[in-house]
LUMDREN-64251 format. One record per atom (N, C-alpha, C, CB): chain; residue number from 1; atom name; residue in three letters; x, y, z. Coordinates in steps of 0.02 Angstrom, whole numbers, plus 50000, padded with zeros to 5 digits. Glycine has a CB too. Example, Ala and Ser with C-alpha at 12.3 -4.5 7.8 and 13.67 -1.06 7.14 Angstrom:
! LUMDREN-64251
+---+-----+----+-----+-------+-------+-------+
! c !   k !  a !   r !    px !    py !    pz !
+---+-----+----+-----+-------+-------+-------+
! A !   1 !  N ! Ala ! 50660 ! 49716 ! 50390 !
! A !   1 ! CA ! Ala ! 50615 ! 49775 ! 50390 !
! A !   1 !  C ! Ala ! 50660 ! 49835 ! 50390 !
! A !   1 ! CB ! Ala ! 50565 ! 49776 ! 50452 !
! A !   2 !  N ! Ser ! 50642 ! 49888 ! 50354 !
! A !   2 ! CA ! Ser ! 50684 ! 49947 ! 50357 !
! A !   2 !  C ! Ser ! 50645 ! 50002 ! 50394 !
! A !   2 ! CB ! Ser ! 50704 ! 49970 ! 50286 !
+---+-----+----+-----+-------+-------+-------+
END
This chain:
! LUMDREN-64251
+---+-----+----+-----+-------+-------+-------+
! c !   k !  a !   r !    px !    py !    pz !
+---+-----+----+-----+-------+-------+-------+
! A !   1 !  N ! Unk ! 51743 ! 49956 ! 45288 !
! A !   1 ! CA ! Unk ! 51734 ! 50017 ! 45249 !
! A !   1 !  C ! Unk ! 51668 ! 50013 ! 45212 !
! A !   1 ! CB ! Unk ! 51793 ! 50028 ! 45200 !
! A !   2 !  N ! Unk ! 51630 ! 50067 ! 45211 !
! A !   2 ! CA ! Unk ! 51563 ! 50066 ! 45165 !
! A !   2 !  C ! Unk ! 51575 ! 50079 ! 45113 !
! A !   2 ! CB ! Unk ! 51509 ! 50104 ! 45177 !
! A !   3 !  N ! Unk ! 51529 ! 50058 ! 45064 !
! A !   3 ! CA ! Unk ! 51524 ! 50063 ! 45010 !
! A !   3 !  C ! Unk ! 51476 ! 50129 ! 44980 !
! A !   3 ! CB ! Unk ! 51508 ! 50002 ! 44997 !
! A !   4 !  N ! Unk ! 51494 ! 50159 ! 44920 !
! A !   4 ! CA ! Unk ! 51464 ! 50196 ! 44914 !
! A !   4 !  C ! Unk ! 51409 ! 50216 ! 44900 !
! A !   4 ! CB ! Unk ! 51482 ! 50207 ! 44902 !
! A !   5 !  N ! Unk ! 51384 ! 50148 ! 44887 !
! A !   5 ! CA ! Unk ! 51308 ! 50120 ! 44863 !
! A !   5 !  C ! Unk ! 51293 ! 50130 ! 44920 !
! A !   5 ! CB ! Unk ! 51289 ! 50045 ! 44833 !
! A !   6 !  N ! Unk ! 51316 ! 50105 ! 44978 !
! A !   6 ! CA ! Unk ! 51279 ! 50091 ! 45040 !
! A !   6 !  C ! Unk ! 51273 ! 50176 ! 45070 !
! A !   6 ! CB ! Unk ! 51327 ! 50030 ! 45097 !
! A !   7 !  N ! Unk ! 51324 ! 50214 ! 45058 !
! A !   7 ! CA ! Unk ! 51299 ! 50273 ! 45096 !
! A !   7 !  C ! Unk ! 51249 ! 50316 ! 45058 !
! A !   7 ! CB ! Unk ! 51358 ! 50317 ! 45116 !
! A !   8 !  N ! Unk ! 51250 ! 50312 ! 44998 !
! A !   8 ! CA ! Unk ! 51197 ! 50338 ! 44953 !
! A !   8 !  C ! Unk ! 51158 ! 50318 ! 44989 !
! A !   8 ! CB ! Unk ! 51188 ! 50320 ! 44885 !
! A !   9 !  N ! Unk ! 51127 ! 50242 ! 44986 !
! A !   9 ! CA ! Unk ! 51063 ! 50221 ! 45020 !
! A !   9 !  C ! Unk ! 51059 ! 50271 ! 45078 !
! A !   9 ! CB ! Unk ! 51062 ! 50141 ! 45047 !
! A !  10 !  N ! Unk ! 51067 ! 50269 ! 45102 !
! A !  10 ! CA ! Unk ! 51052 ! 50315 ! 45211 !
! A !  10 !  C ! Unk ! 51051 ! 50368 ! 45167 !
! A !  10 ! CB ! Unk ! 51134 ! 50320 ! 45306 !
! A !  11 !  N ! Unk ! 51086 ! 50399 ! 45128 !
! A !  11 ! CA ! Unk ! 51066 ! 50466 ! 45109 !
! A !  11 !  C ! Unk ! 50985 ! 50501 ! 45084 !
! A !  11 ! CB ! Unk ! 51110 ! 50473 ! 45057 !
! A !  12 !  N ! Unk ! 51005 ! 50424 ! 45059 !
! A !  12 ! CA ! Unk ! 50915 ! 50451 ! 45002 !
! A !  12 !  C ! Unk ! 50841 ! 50420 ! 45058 !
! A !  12 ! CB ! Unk ! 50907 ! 50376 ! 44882 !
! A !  13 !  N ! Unk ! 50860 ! 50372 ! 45097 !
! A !  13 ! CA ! Unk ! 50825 ! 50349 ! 45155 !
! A !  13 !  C ! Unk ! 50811 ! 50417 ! 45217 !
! A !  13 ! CB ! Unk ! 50875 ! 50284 ! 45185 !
! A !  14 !  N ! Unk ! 50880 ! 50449 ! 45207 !
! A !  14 ! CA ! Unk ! 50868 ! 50515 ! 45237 !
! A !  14 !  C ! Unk ! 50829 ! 50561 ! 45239 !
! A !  14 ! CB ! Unk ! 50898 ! 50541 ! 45230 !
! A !  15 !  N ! Unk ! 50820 ! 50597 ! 45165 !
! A !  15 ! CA ! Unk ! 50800 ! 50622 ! 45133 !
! A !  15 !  C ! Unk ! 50719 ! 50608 ! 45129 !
! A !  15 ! CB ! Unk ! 50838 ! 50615 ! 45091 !
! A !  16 !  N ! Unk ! 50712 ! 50548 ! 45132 !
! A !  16 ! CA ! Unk ! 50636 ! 50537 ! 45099 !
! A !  16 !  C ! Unk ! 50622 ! 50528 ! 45167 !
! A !  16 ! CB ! Unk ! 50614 ! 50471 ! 45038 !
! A !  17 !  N ! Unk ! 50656 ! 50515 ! 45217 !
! A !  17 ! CA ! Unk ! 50618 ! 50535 ! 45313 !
! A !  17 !  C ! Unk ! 50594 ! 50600 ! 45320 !
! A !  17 ! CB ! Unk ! 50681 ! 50534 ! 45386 !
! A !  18 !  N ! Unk ! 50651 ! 50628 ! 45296 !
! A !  18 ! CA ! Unk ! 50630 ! 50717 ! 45317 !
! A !  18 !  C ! Unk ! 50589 ! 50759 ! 45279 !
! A !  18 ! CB ! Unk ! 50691 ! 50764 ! 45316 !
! A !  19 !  N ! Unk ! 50583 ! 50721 ! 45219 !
! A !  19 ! CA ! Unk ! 50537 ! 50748 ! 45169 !
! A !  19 !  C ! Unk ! 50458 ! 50703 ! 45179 !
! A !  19 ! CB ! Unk ! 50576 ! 50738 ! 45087 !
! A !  20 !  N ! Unk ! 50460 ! 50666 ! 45218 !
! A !  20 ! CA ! Unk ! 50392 ! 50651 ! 45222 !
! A !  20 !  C ! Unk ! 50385 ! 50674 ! 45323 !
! A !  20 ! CB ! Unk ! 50377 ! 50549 ! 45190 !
! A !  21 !  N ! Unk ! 50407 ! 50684 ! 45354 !
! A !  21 ! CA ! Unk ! 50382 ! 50717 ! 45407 !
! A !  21 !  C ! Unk ! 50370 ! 50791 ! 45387 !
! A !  21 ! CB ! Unk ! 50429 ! 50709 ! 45464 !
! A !  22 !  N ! Unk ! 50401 ! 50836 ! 45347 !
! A !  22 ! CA ! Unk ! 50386 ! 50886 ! 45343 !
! A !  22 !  C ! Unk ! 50306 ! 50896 ! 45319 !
! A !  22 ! CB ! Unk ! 50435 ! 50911 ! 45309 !
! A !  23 !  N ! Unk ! 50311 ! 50833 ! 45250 !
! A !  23 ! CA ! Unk ! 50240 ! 50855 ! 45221 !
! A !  23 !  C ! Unk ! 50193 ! 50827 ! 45268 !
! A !  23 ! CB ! Unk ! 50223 ! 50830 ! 45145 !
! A !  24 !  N ! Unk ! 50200 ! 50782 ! 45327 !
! A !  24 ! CA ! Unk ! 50140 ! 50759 ! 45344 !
! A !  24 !  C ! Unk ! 50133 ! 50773 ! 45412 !
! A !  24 ! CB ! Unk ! 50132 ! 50692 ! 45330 !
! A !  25 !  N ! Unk ! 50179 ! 50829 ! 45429 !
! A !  25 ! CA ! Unk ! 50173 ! 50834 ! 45517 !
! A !  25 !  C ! Unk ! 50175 ! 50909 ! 45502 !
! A !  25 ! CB ! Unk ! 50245 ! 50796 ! 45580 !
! A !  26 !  N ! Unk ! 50184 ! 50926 ! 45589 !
! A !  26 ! CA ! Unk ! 50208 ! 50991 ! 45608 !
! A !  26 !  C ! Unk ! 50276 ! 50995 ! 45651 !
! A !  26 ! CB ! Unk ! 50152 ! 51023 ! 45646 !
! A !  27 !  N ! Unk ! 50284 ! 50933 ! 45656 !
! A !  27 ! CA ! Unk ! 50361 ! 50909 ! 45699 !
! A !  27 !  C ! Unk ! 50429 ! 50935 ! 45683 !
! A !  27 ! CB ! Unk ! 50378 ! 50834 ! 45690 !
! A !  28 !  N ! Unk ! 50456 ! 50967 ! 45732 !
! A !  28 ! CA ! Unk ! 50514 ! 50984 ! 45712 !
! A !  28 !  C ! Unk ! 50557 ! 50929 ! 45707 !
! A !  28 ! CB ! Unk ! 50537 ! 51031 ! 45749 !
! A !  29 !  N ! Unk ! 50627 ! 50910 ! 45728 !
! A !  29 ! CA ! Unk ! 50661 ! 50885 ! 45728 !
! A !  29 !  C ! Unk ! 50658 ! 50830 ! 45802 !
! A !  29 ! CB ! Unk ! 50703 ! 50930 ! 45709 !
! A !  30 !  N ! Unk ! 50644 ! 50886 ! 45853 !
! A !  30 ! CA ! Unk ! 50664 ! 50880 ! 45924 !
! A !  30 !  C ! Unk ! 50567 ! 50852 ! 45946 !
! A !  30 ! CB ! Unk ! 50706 ! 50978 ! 45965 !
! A !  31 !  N ! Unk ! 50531 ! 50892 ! 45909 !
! A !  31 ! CA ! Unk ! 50471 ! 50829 ! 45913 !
! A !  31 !  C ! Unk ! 50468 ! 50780 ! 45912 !
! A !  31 ! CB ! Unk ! 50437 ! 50820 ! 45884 !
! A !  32 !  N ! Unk ! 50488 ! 50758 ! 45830 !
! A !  32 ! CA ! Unk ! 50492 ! 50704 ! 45811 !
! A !  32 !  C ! Unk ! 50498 ! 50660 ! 45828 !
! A !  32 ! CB ! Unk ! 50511 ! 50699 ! 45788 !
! A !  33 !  N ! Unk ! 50594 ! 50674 ! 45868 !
! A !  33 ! CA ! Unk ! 50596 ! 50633 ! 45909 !
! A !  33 !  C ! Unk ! 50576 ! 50586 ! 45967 !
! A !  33 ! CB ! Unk ! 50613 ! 50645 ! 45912 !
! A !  34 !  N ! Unk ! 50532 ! 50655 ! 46009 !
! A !  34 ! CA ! Unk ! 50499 ! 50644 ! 46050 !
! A !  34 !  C ! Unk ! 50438 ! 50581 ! 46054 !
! A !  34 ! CB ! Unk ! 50483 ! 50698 ! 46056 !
! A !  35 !  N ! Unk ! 50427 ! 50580 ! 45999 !
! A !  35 ! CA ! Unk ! 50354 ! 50543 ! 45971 !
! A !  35 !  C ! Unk ! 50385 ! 50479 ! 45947 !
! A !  35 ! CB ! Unk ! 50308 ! 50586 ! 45901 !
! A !  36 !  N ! Unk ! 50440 ! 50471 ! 45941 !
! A !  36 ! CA ! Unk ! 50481 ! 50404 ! 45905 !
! A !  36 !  C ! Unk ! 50526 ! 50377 ! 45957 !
! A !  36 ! CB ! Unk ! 50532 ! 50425 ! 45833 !
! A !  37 !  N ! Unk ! 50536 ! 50414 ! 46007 !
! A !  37 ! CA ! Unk ! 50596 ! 50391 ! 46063 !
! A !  37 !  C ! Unk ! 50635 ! 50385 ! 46057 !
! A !  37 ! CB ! Unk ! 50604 ! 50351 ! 46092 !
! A !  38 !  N ! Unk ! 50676 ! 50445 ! 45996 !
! A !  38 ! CA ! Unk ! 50755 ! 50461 ! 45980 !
! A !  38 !  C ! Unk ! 50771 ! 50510 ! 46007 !
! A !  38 ! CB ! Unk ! 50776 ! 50471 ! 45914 !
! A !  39 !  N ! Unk ! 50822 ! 50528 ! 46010 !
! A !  39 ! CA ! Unk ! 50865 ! 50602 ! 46026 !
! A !  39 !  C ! Unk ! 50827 ! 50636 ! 45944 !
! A !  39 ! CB ! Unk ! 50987 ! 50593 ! 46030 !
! A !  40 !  N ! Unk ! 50852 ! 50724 ! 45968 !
! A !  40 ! CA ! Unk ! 50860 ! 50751 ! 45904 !
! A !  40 !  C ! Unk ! 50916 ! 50749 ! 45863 !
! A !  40 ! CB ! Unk ! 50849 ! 50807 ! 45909 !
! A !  41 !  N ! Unk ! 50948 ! 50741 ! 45876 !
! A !  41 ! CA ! Unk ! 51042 ! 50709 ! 45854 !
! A !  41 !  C ! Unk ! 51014 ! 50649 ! 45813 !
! A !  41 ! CB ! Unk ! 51111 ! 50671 ! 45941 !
! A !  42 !  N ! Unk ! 50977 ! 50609 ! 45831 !
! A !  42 ! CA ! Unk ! 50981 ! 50553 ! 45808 !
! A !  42 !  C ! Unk ! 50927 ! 50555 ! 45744 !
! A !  42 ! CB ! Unk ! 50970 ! 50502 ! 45864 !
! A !  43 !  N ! Unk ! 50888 ! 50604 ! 45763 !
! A !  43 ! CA ! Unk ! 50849 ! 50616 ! 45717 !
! A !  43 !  C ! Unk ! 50885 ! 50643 ! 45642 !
! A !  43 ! CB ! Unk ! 50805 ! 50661 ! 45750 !
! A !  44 !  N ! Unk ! 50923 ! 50691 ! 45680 !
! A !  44 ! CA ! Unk ! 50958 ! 50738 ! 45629 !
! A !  44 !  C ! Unk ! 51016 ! 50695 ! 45585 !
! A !  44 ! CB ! Unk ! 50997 ! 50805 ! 45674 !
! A !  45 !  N ! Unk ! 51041 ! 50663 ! 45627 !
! A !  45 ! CA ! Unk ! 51085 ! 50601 ! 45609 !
! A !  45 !  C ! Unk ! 51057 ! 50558 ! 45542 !
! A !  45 ! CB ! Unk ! 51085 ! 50549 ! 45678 !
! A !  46 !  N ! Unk ! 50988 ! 50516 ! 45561 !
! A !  46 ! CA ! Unk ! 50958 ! 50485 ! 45506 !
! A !  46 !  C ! Unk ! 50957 ! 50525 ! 45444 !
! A !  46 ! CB ! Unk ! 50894 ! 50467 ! 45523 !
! A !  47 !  N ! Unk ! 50912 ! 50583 ! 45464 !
! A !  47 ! CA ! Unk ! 50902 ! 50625 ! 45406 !
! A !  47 !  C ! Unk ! 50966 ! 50670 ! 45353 !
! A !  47 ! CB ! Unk ! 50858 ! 50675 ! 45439 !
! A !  48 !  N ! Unk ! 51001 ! 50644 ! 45365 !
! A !  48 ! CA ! Unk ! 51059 ! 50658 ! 45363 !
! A !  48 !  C ! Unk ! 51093 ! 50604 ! 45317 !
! A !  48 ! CB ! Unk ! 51083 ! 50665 ! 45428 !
! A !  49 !  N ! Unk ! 51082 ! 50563 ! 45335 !
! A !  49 ! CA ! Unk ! 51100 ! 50495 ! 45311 !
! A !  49 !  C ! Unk ! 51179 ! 50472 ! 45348 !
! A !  49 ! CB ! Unk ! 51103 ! 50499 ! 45219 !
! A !  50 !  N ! Unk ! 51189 ! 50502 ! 45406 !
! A !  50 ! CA ! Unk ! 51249 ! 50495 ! 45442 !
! A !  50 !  C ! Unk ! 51256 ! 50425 ! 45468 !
! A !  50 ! CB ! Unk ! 51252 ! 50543 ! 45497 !
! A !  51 !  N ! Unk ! 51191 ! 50391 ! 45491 !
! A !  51 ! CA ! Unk ! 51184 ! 50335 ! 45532 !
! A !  51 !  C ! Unk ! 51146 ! 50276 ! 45496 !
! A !  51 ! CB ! Unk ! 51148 ! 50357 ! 45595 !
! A !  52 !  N ! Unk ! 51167 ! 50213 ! 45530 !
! A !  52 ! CA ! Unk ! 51113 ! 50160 ! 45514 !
! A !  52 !  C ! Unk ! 51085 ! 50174 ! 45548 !
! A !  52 ! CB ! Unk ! 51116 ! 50096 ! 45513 !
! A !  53 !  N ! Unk ! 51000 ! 50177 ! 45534 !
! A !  53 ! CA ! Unk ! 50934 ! 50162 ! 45593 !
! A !  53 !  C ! Unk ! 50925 ! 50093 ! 45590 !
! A !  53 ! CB ! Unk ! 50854 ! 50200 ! 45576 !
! A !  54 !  N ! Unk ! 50912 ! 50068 ! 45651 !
! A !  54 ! CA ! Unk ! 50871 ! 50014 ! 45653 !
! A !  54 !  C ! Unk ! 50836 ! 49998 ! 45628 !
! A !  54 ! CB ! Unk ! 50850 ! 50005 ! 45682 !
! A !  55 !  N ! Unk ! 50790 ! 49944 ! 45603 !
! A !  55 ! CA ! Unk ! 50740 ! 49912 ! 45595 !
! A !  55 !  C ! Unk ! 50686 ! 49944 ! 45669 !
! A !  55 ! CB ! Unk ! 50764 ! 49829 ! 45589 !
! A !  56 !  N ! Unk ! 50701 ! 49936 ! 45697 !
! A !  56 ! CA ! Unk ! 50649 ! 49946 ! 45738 !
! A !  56 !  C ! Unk ! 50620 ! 50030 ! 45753 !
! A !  56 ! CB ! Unk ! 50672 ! 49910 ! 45800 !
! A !  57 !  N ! Unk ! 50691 ! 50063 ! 45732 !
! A !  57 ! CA ! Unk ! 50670 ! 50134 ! 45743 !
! A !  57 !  C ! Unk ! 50647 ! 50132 ! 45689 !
! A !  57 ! CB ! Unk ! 50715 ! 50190 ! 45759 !
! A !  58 !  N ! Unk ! 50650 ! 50131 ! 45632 !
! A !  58 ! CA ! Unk ! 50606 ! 50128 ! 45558 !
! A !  58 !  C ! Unk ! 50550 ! 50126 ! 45565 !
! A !  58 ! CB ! Unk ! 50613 ! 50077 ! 45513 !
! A !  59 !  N ! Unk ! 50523 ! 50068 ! 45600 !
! A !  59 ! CA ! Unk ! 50444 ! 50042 ! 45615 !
! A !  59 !  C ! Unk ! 50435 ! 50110 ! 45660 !
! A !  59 ! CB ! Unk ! 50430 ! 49952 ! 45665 !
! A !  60 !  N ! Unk ! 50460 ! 50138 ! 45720 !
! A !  60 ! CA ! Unk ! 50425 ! 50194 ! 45756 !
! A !  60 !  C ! Unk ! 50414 ! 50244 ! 45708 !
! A !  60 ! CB ! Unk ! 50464 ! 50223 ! 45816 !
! A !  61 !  N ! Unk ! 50490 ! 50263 ! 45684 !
! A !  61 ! CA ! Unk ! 50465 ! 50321 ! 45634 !
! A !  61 !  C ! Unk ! 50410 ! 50310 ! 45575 !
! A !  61 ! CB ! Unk ! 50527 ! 50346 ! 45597 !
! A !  62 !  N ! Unk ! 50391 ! 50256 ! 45543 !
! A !  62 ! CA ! Unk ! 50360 ! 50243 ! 45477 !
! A !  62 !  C ! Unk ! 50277 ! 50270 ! 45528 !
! A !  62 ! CB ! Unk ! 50374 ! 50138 ! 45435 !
! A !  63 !  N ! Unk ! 50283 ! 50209 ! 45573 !
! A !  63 ! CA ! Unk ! 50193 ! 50239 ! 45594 !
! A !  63 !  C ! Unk ! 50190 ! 50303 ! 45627 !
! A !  63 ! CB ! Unk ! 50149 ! 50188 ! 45652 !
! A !  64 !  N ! Unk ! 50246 ! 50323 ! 45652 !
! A !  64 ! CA ! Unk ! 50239 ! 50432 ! 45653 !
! A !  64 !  C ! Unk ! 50223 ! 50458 ! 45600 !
! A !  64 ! CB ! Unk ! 50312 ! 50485 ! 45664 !
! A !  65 !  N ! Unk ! 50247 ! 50442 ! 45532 !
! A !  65 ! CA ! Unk ! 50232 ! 50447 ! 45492 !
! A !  65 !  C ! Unk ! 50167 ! 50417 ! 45456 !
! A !  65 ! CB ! Unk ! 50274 ! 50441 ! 45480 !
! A !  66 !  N ! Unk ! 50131 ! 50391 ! 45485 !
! A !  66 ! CA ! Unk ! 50059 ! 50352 ! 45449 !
! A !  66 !  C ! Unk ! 50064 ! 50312 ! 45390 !
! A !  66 ! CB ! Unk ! 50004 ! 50404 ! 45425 !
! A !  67 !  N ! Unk ! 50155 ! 50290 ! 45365 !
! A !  67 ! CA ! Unk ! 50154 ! 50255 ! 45314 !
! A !  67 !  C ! Unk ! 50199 ! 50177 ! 45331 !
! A !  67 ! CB ! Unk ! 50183 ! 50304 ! 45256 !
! A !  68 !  N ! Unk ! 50204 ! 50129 ! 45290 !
! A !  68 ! CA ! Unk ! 50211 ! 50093 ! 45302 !
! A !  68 !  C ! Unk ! 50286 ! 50072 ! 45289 !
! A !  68 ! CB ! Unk ! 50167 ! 50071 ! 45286 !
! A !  69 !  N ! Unk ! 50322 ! 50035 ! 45326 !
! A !  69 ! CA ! Unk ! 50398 ! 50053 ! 45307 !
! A !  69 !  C ! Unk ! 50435 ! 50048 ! 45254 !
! A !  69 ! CB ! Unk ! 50434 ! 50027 ! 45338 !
! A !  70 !  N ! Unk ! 50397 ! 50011 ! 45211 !
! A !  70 ! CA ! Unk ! 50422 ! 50024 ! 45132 !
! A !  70 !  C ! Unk ! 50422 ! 50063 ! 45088 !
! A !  70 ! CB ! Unk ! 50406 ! 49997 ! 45100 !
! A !  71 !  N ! Unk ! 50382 ! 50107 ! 45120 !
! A !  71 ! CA ! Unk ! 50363 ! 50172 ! 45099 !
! A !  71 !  C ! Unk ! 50410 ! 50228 ! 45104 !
! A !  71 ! CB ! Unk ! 50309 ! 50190 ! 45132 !
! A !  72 !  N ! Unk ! 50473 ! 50198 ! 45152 !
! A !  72 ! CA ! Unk ! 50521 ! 50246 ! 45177 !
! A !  72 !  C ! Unk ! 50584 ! 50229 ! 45121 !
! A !  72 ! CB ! Unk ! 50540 ! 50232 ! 45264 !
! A !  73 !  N ! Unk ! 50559 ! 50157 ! 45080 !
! A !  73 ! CA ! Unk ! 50623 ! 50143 ! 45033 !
! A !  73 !  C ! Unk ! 50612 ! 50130 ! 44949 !
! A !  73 ! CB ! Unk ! 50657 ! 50073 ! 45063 !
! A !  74 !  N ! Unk ! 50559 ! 50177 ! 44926 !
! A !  74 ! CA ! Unk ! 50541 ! 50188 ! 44887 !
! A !  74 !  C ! Unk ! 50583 ! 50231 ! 44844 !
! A !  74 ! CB ! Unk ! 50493 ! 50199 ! 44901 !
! A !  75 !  N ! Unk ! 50642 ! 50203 ! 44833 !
! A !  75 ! CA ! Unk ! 50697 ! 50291 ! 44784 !
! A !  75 !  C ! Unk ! 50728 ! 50237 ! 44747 !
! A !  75 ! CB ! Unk ! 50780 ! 50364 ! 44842 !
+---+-----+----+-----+-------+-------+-------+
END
C-alpha cells in the first residue's frame, strides 16, 4: 500500500512535468510523447501523478525539457 507522502510526491512531480513542458514547448501531450518514447497515456499518466516513471524515462523527459532532472524535483 502507498503512502500518502509517496502519492503526493508523483503528484507534485506531475505537476511540475506538465507545467514545465507547457512553458517550454509547444508539445501536446501525444508529442511529447513522441519525442520521449512514451505513449500519450503514459504521458498523461505521469502528469497526473497516476504512475511511477522510471528513472530513465525522467532522464528522456528532463532533456525534452532542456533541464536537468533535479529540476523535475524541486517542490
Amino acid at each position: 500500500m502507498e503512502s500518502d507522502e509517496h502519492n503526493k510526491a508523483l503528484i507534485t512531480l506531475g505537476k511540475t512535468i506538465r507545467k514545465l513542458r507547457e512553458e517550454t514547448t509547444t508539445f501536446s501531450q501525444d508529442k511529447f510523447g513522441l519525442e520521449v518514447d512514451l505513449s500519450e497515456n503514459q504521458i498523461r499518466r505521469i502528469e497526473k501523478g497516476q504512475t511511477n516513471p522510471t528513472v530513465k524515462s525522467l532522464l528522456k523527459i528532463s532533456k525534452a525539457l532542456n533541464v536537468n532532472i533535479k529540476d523535475l524535483f524541486l517542490f
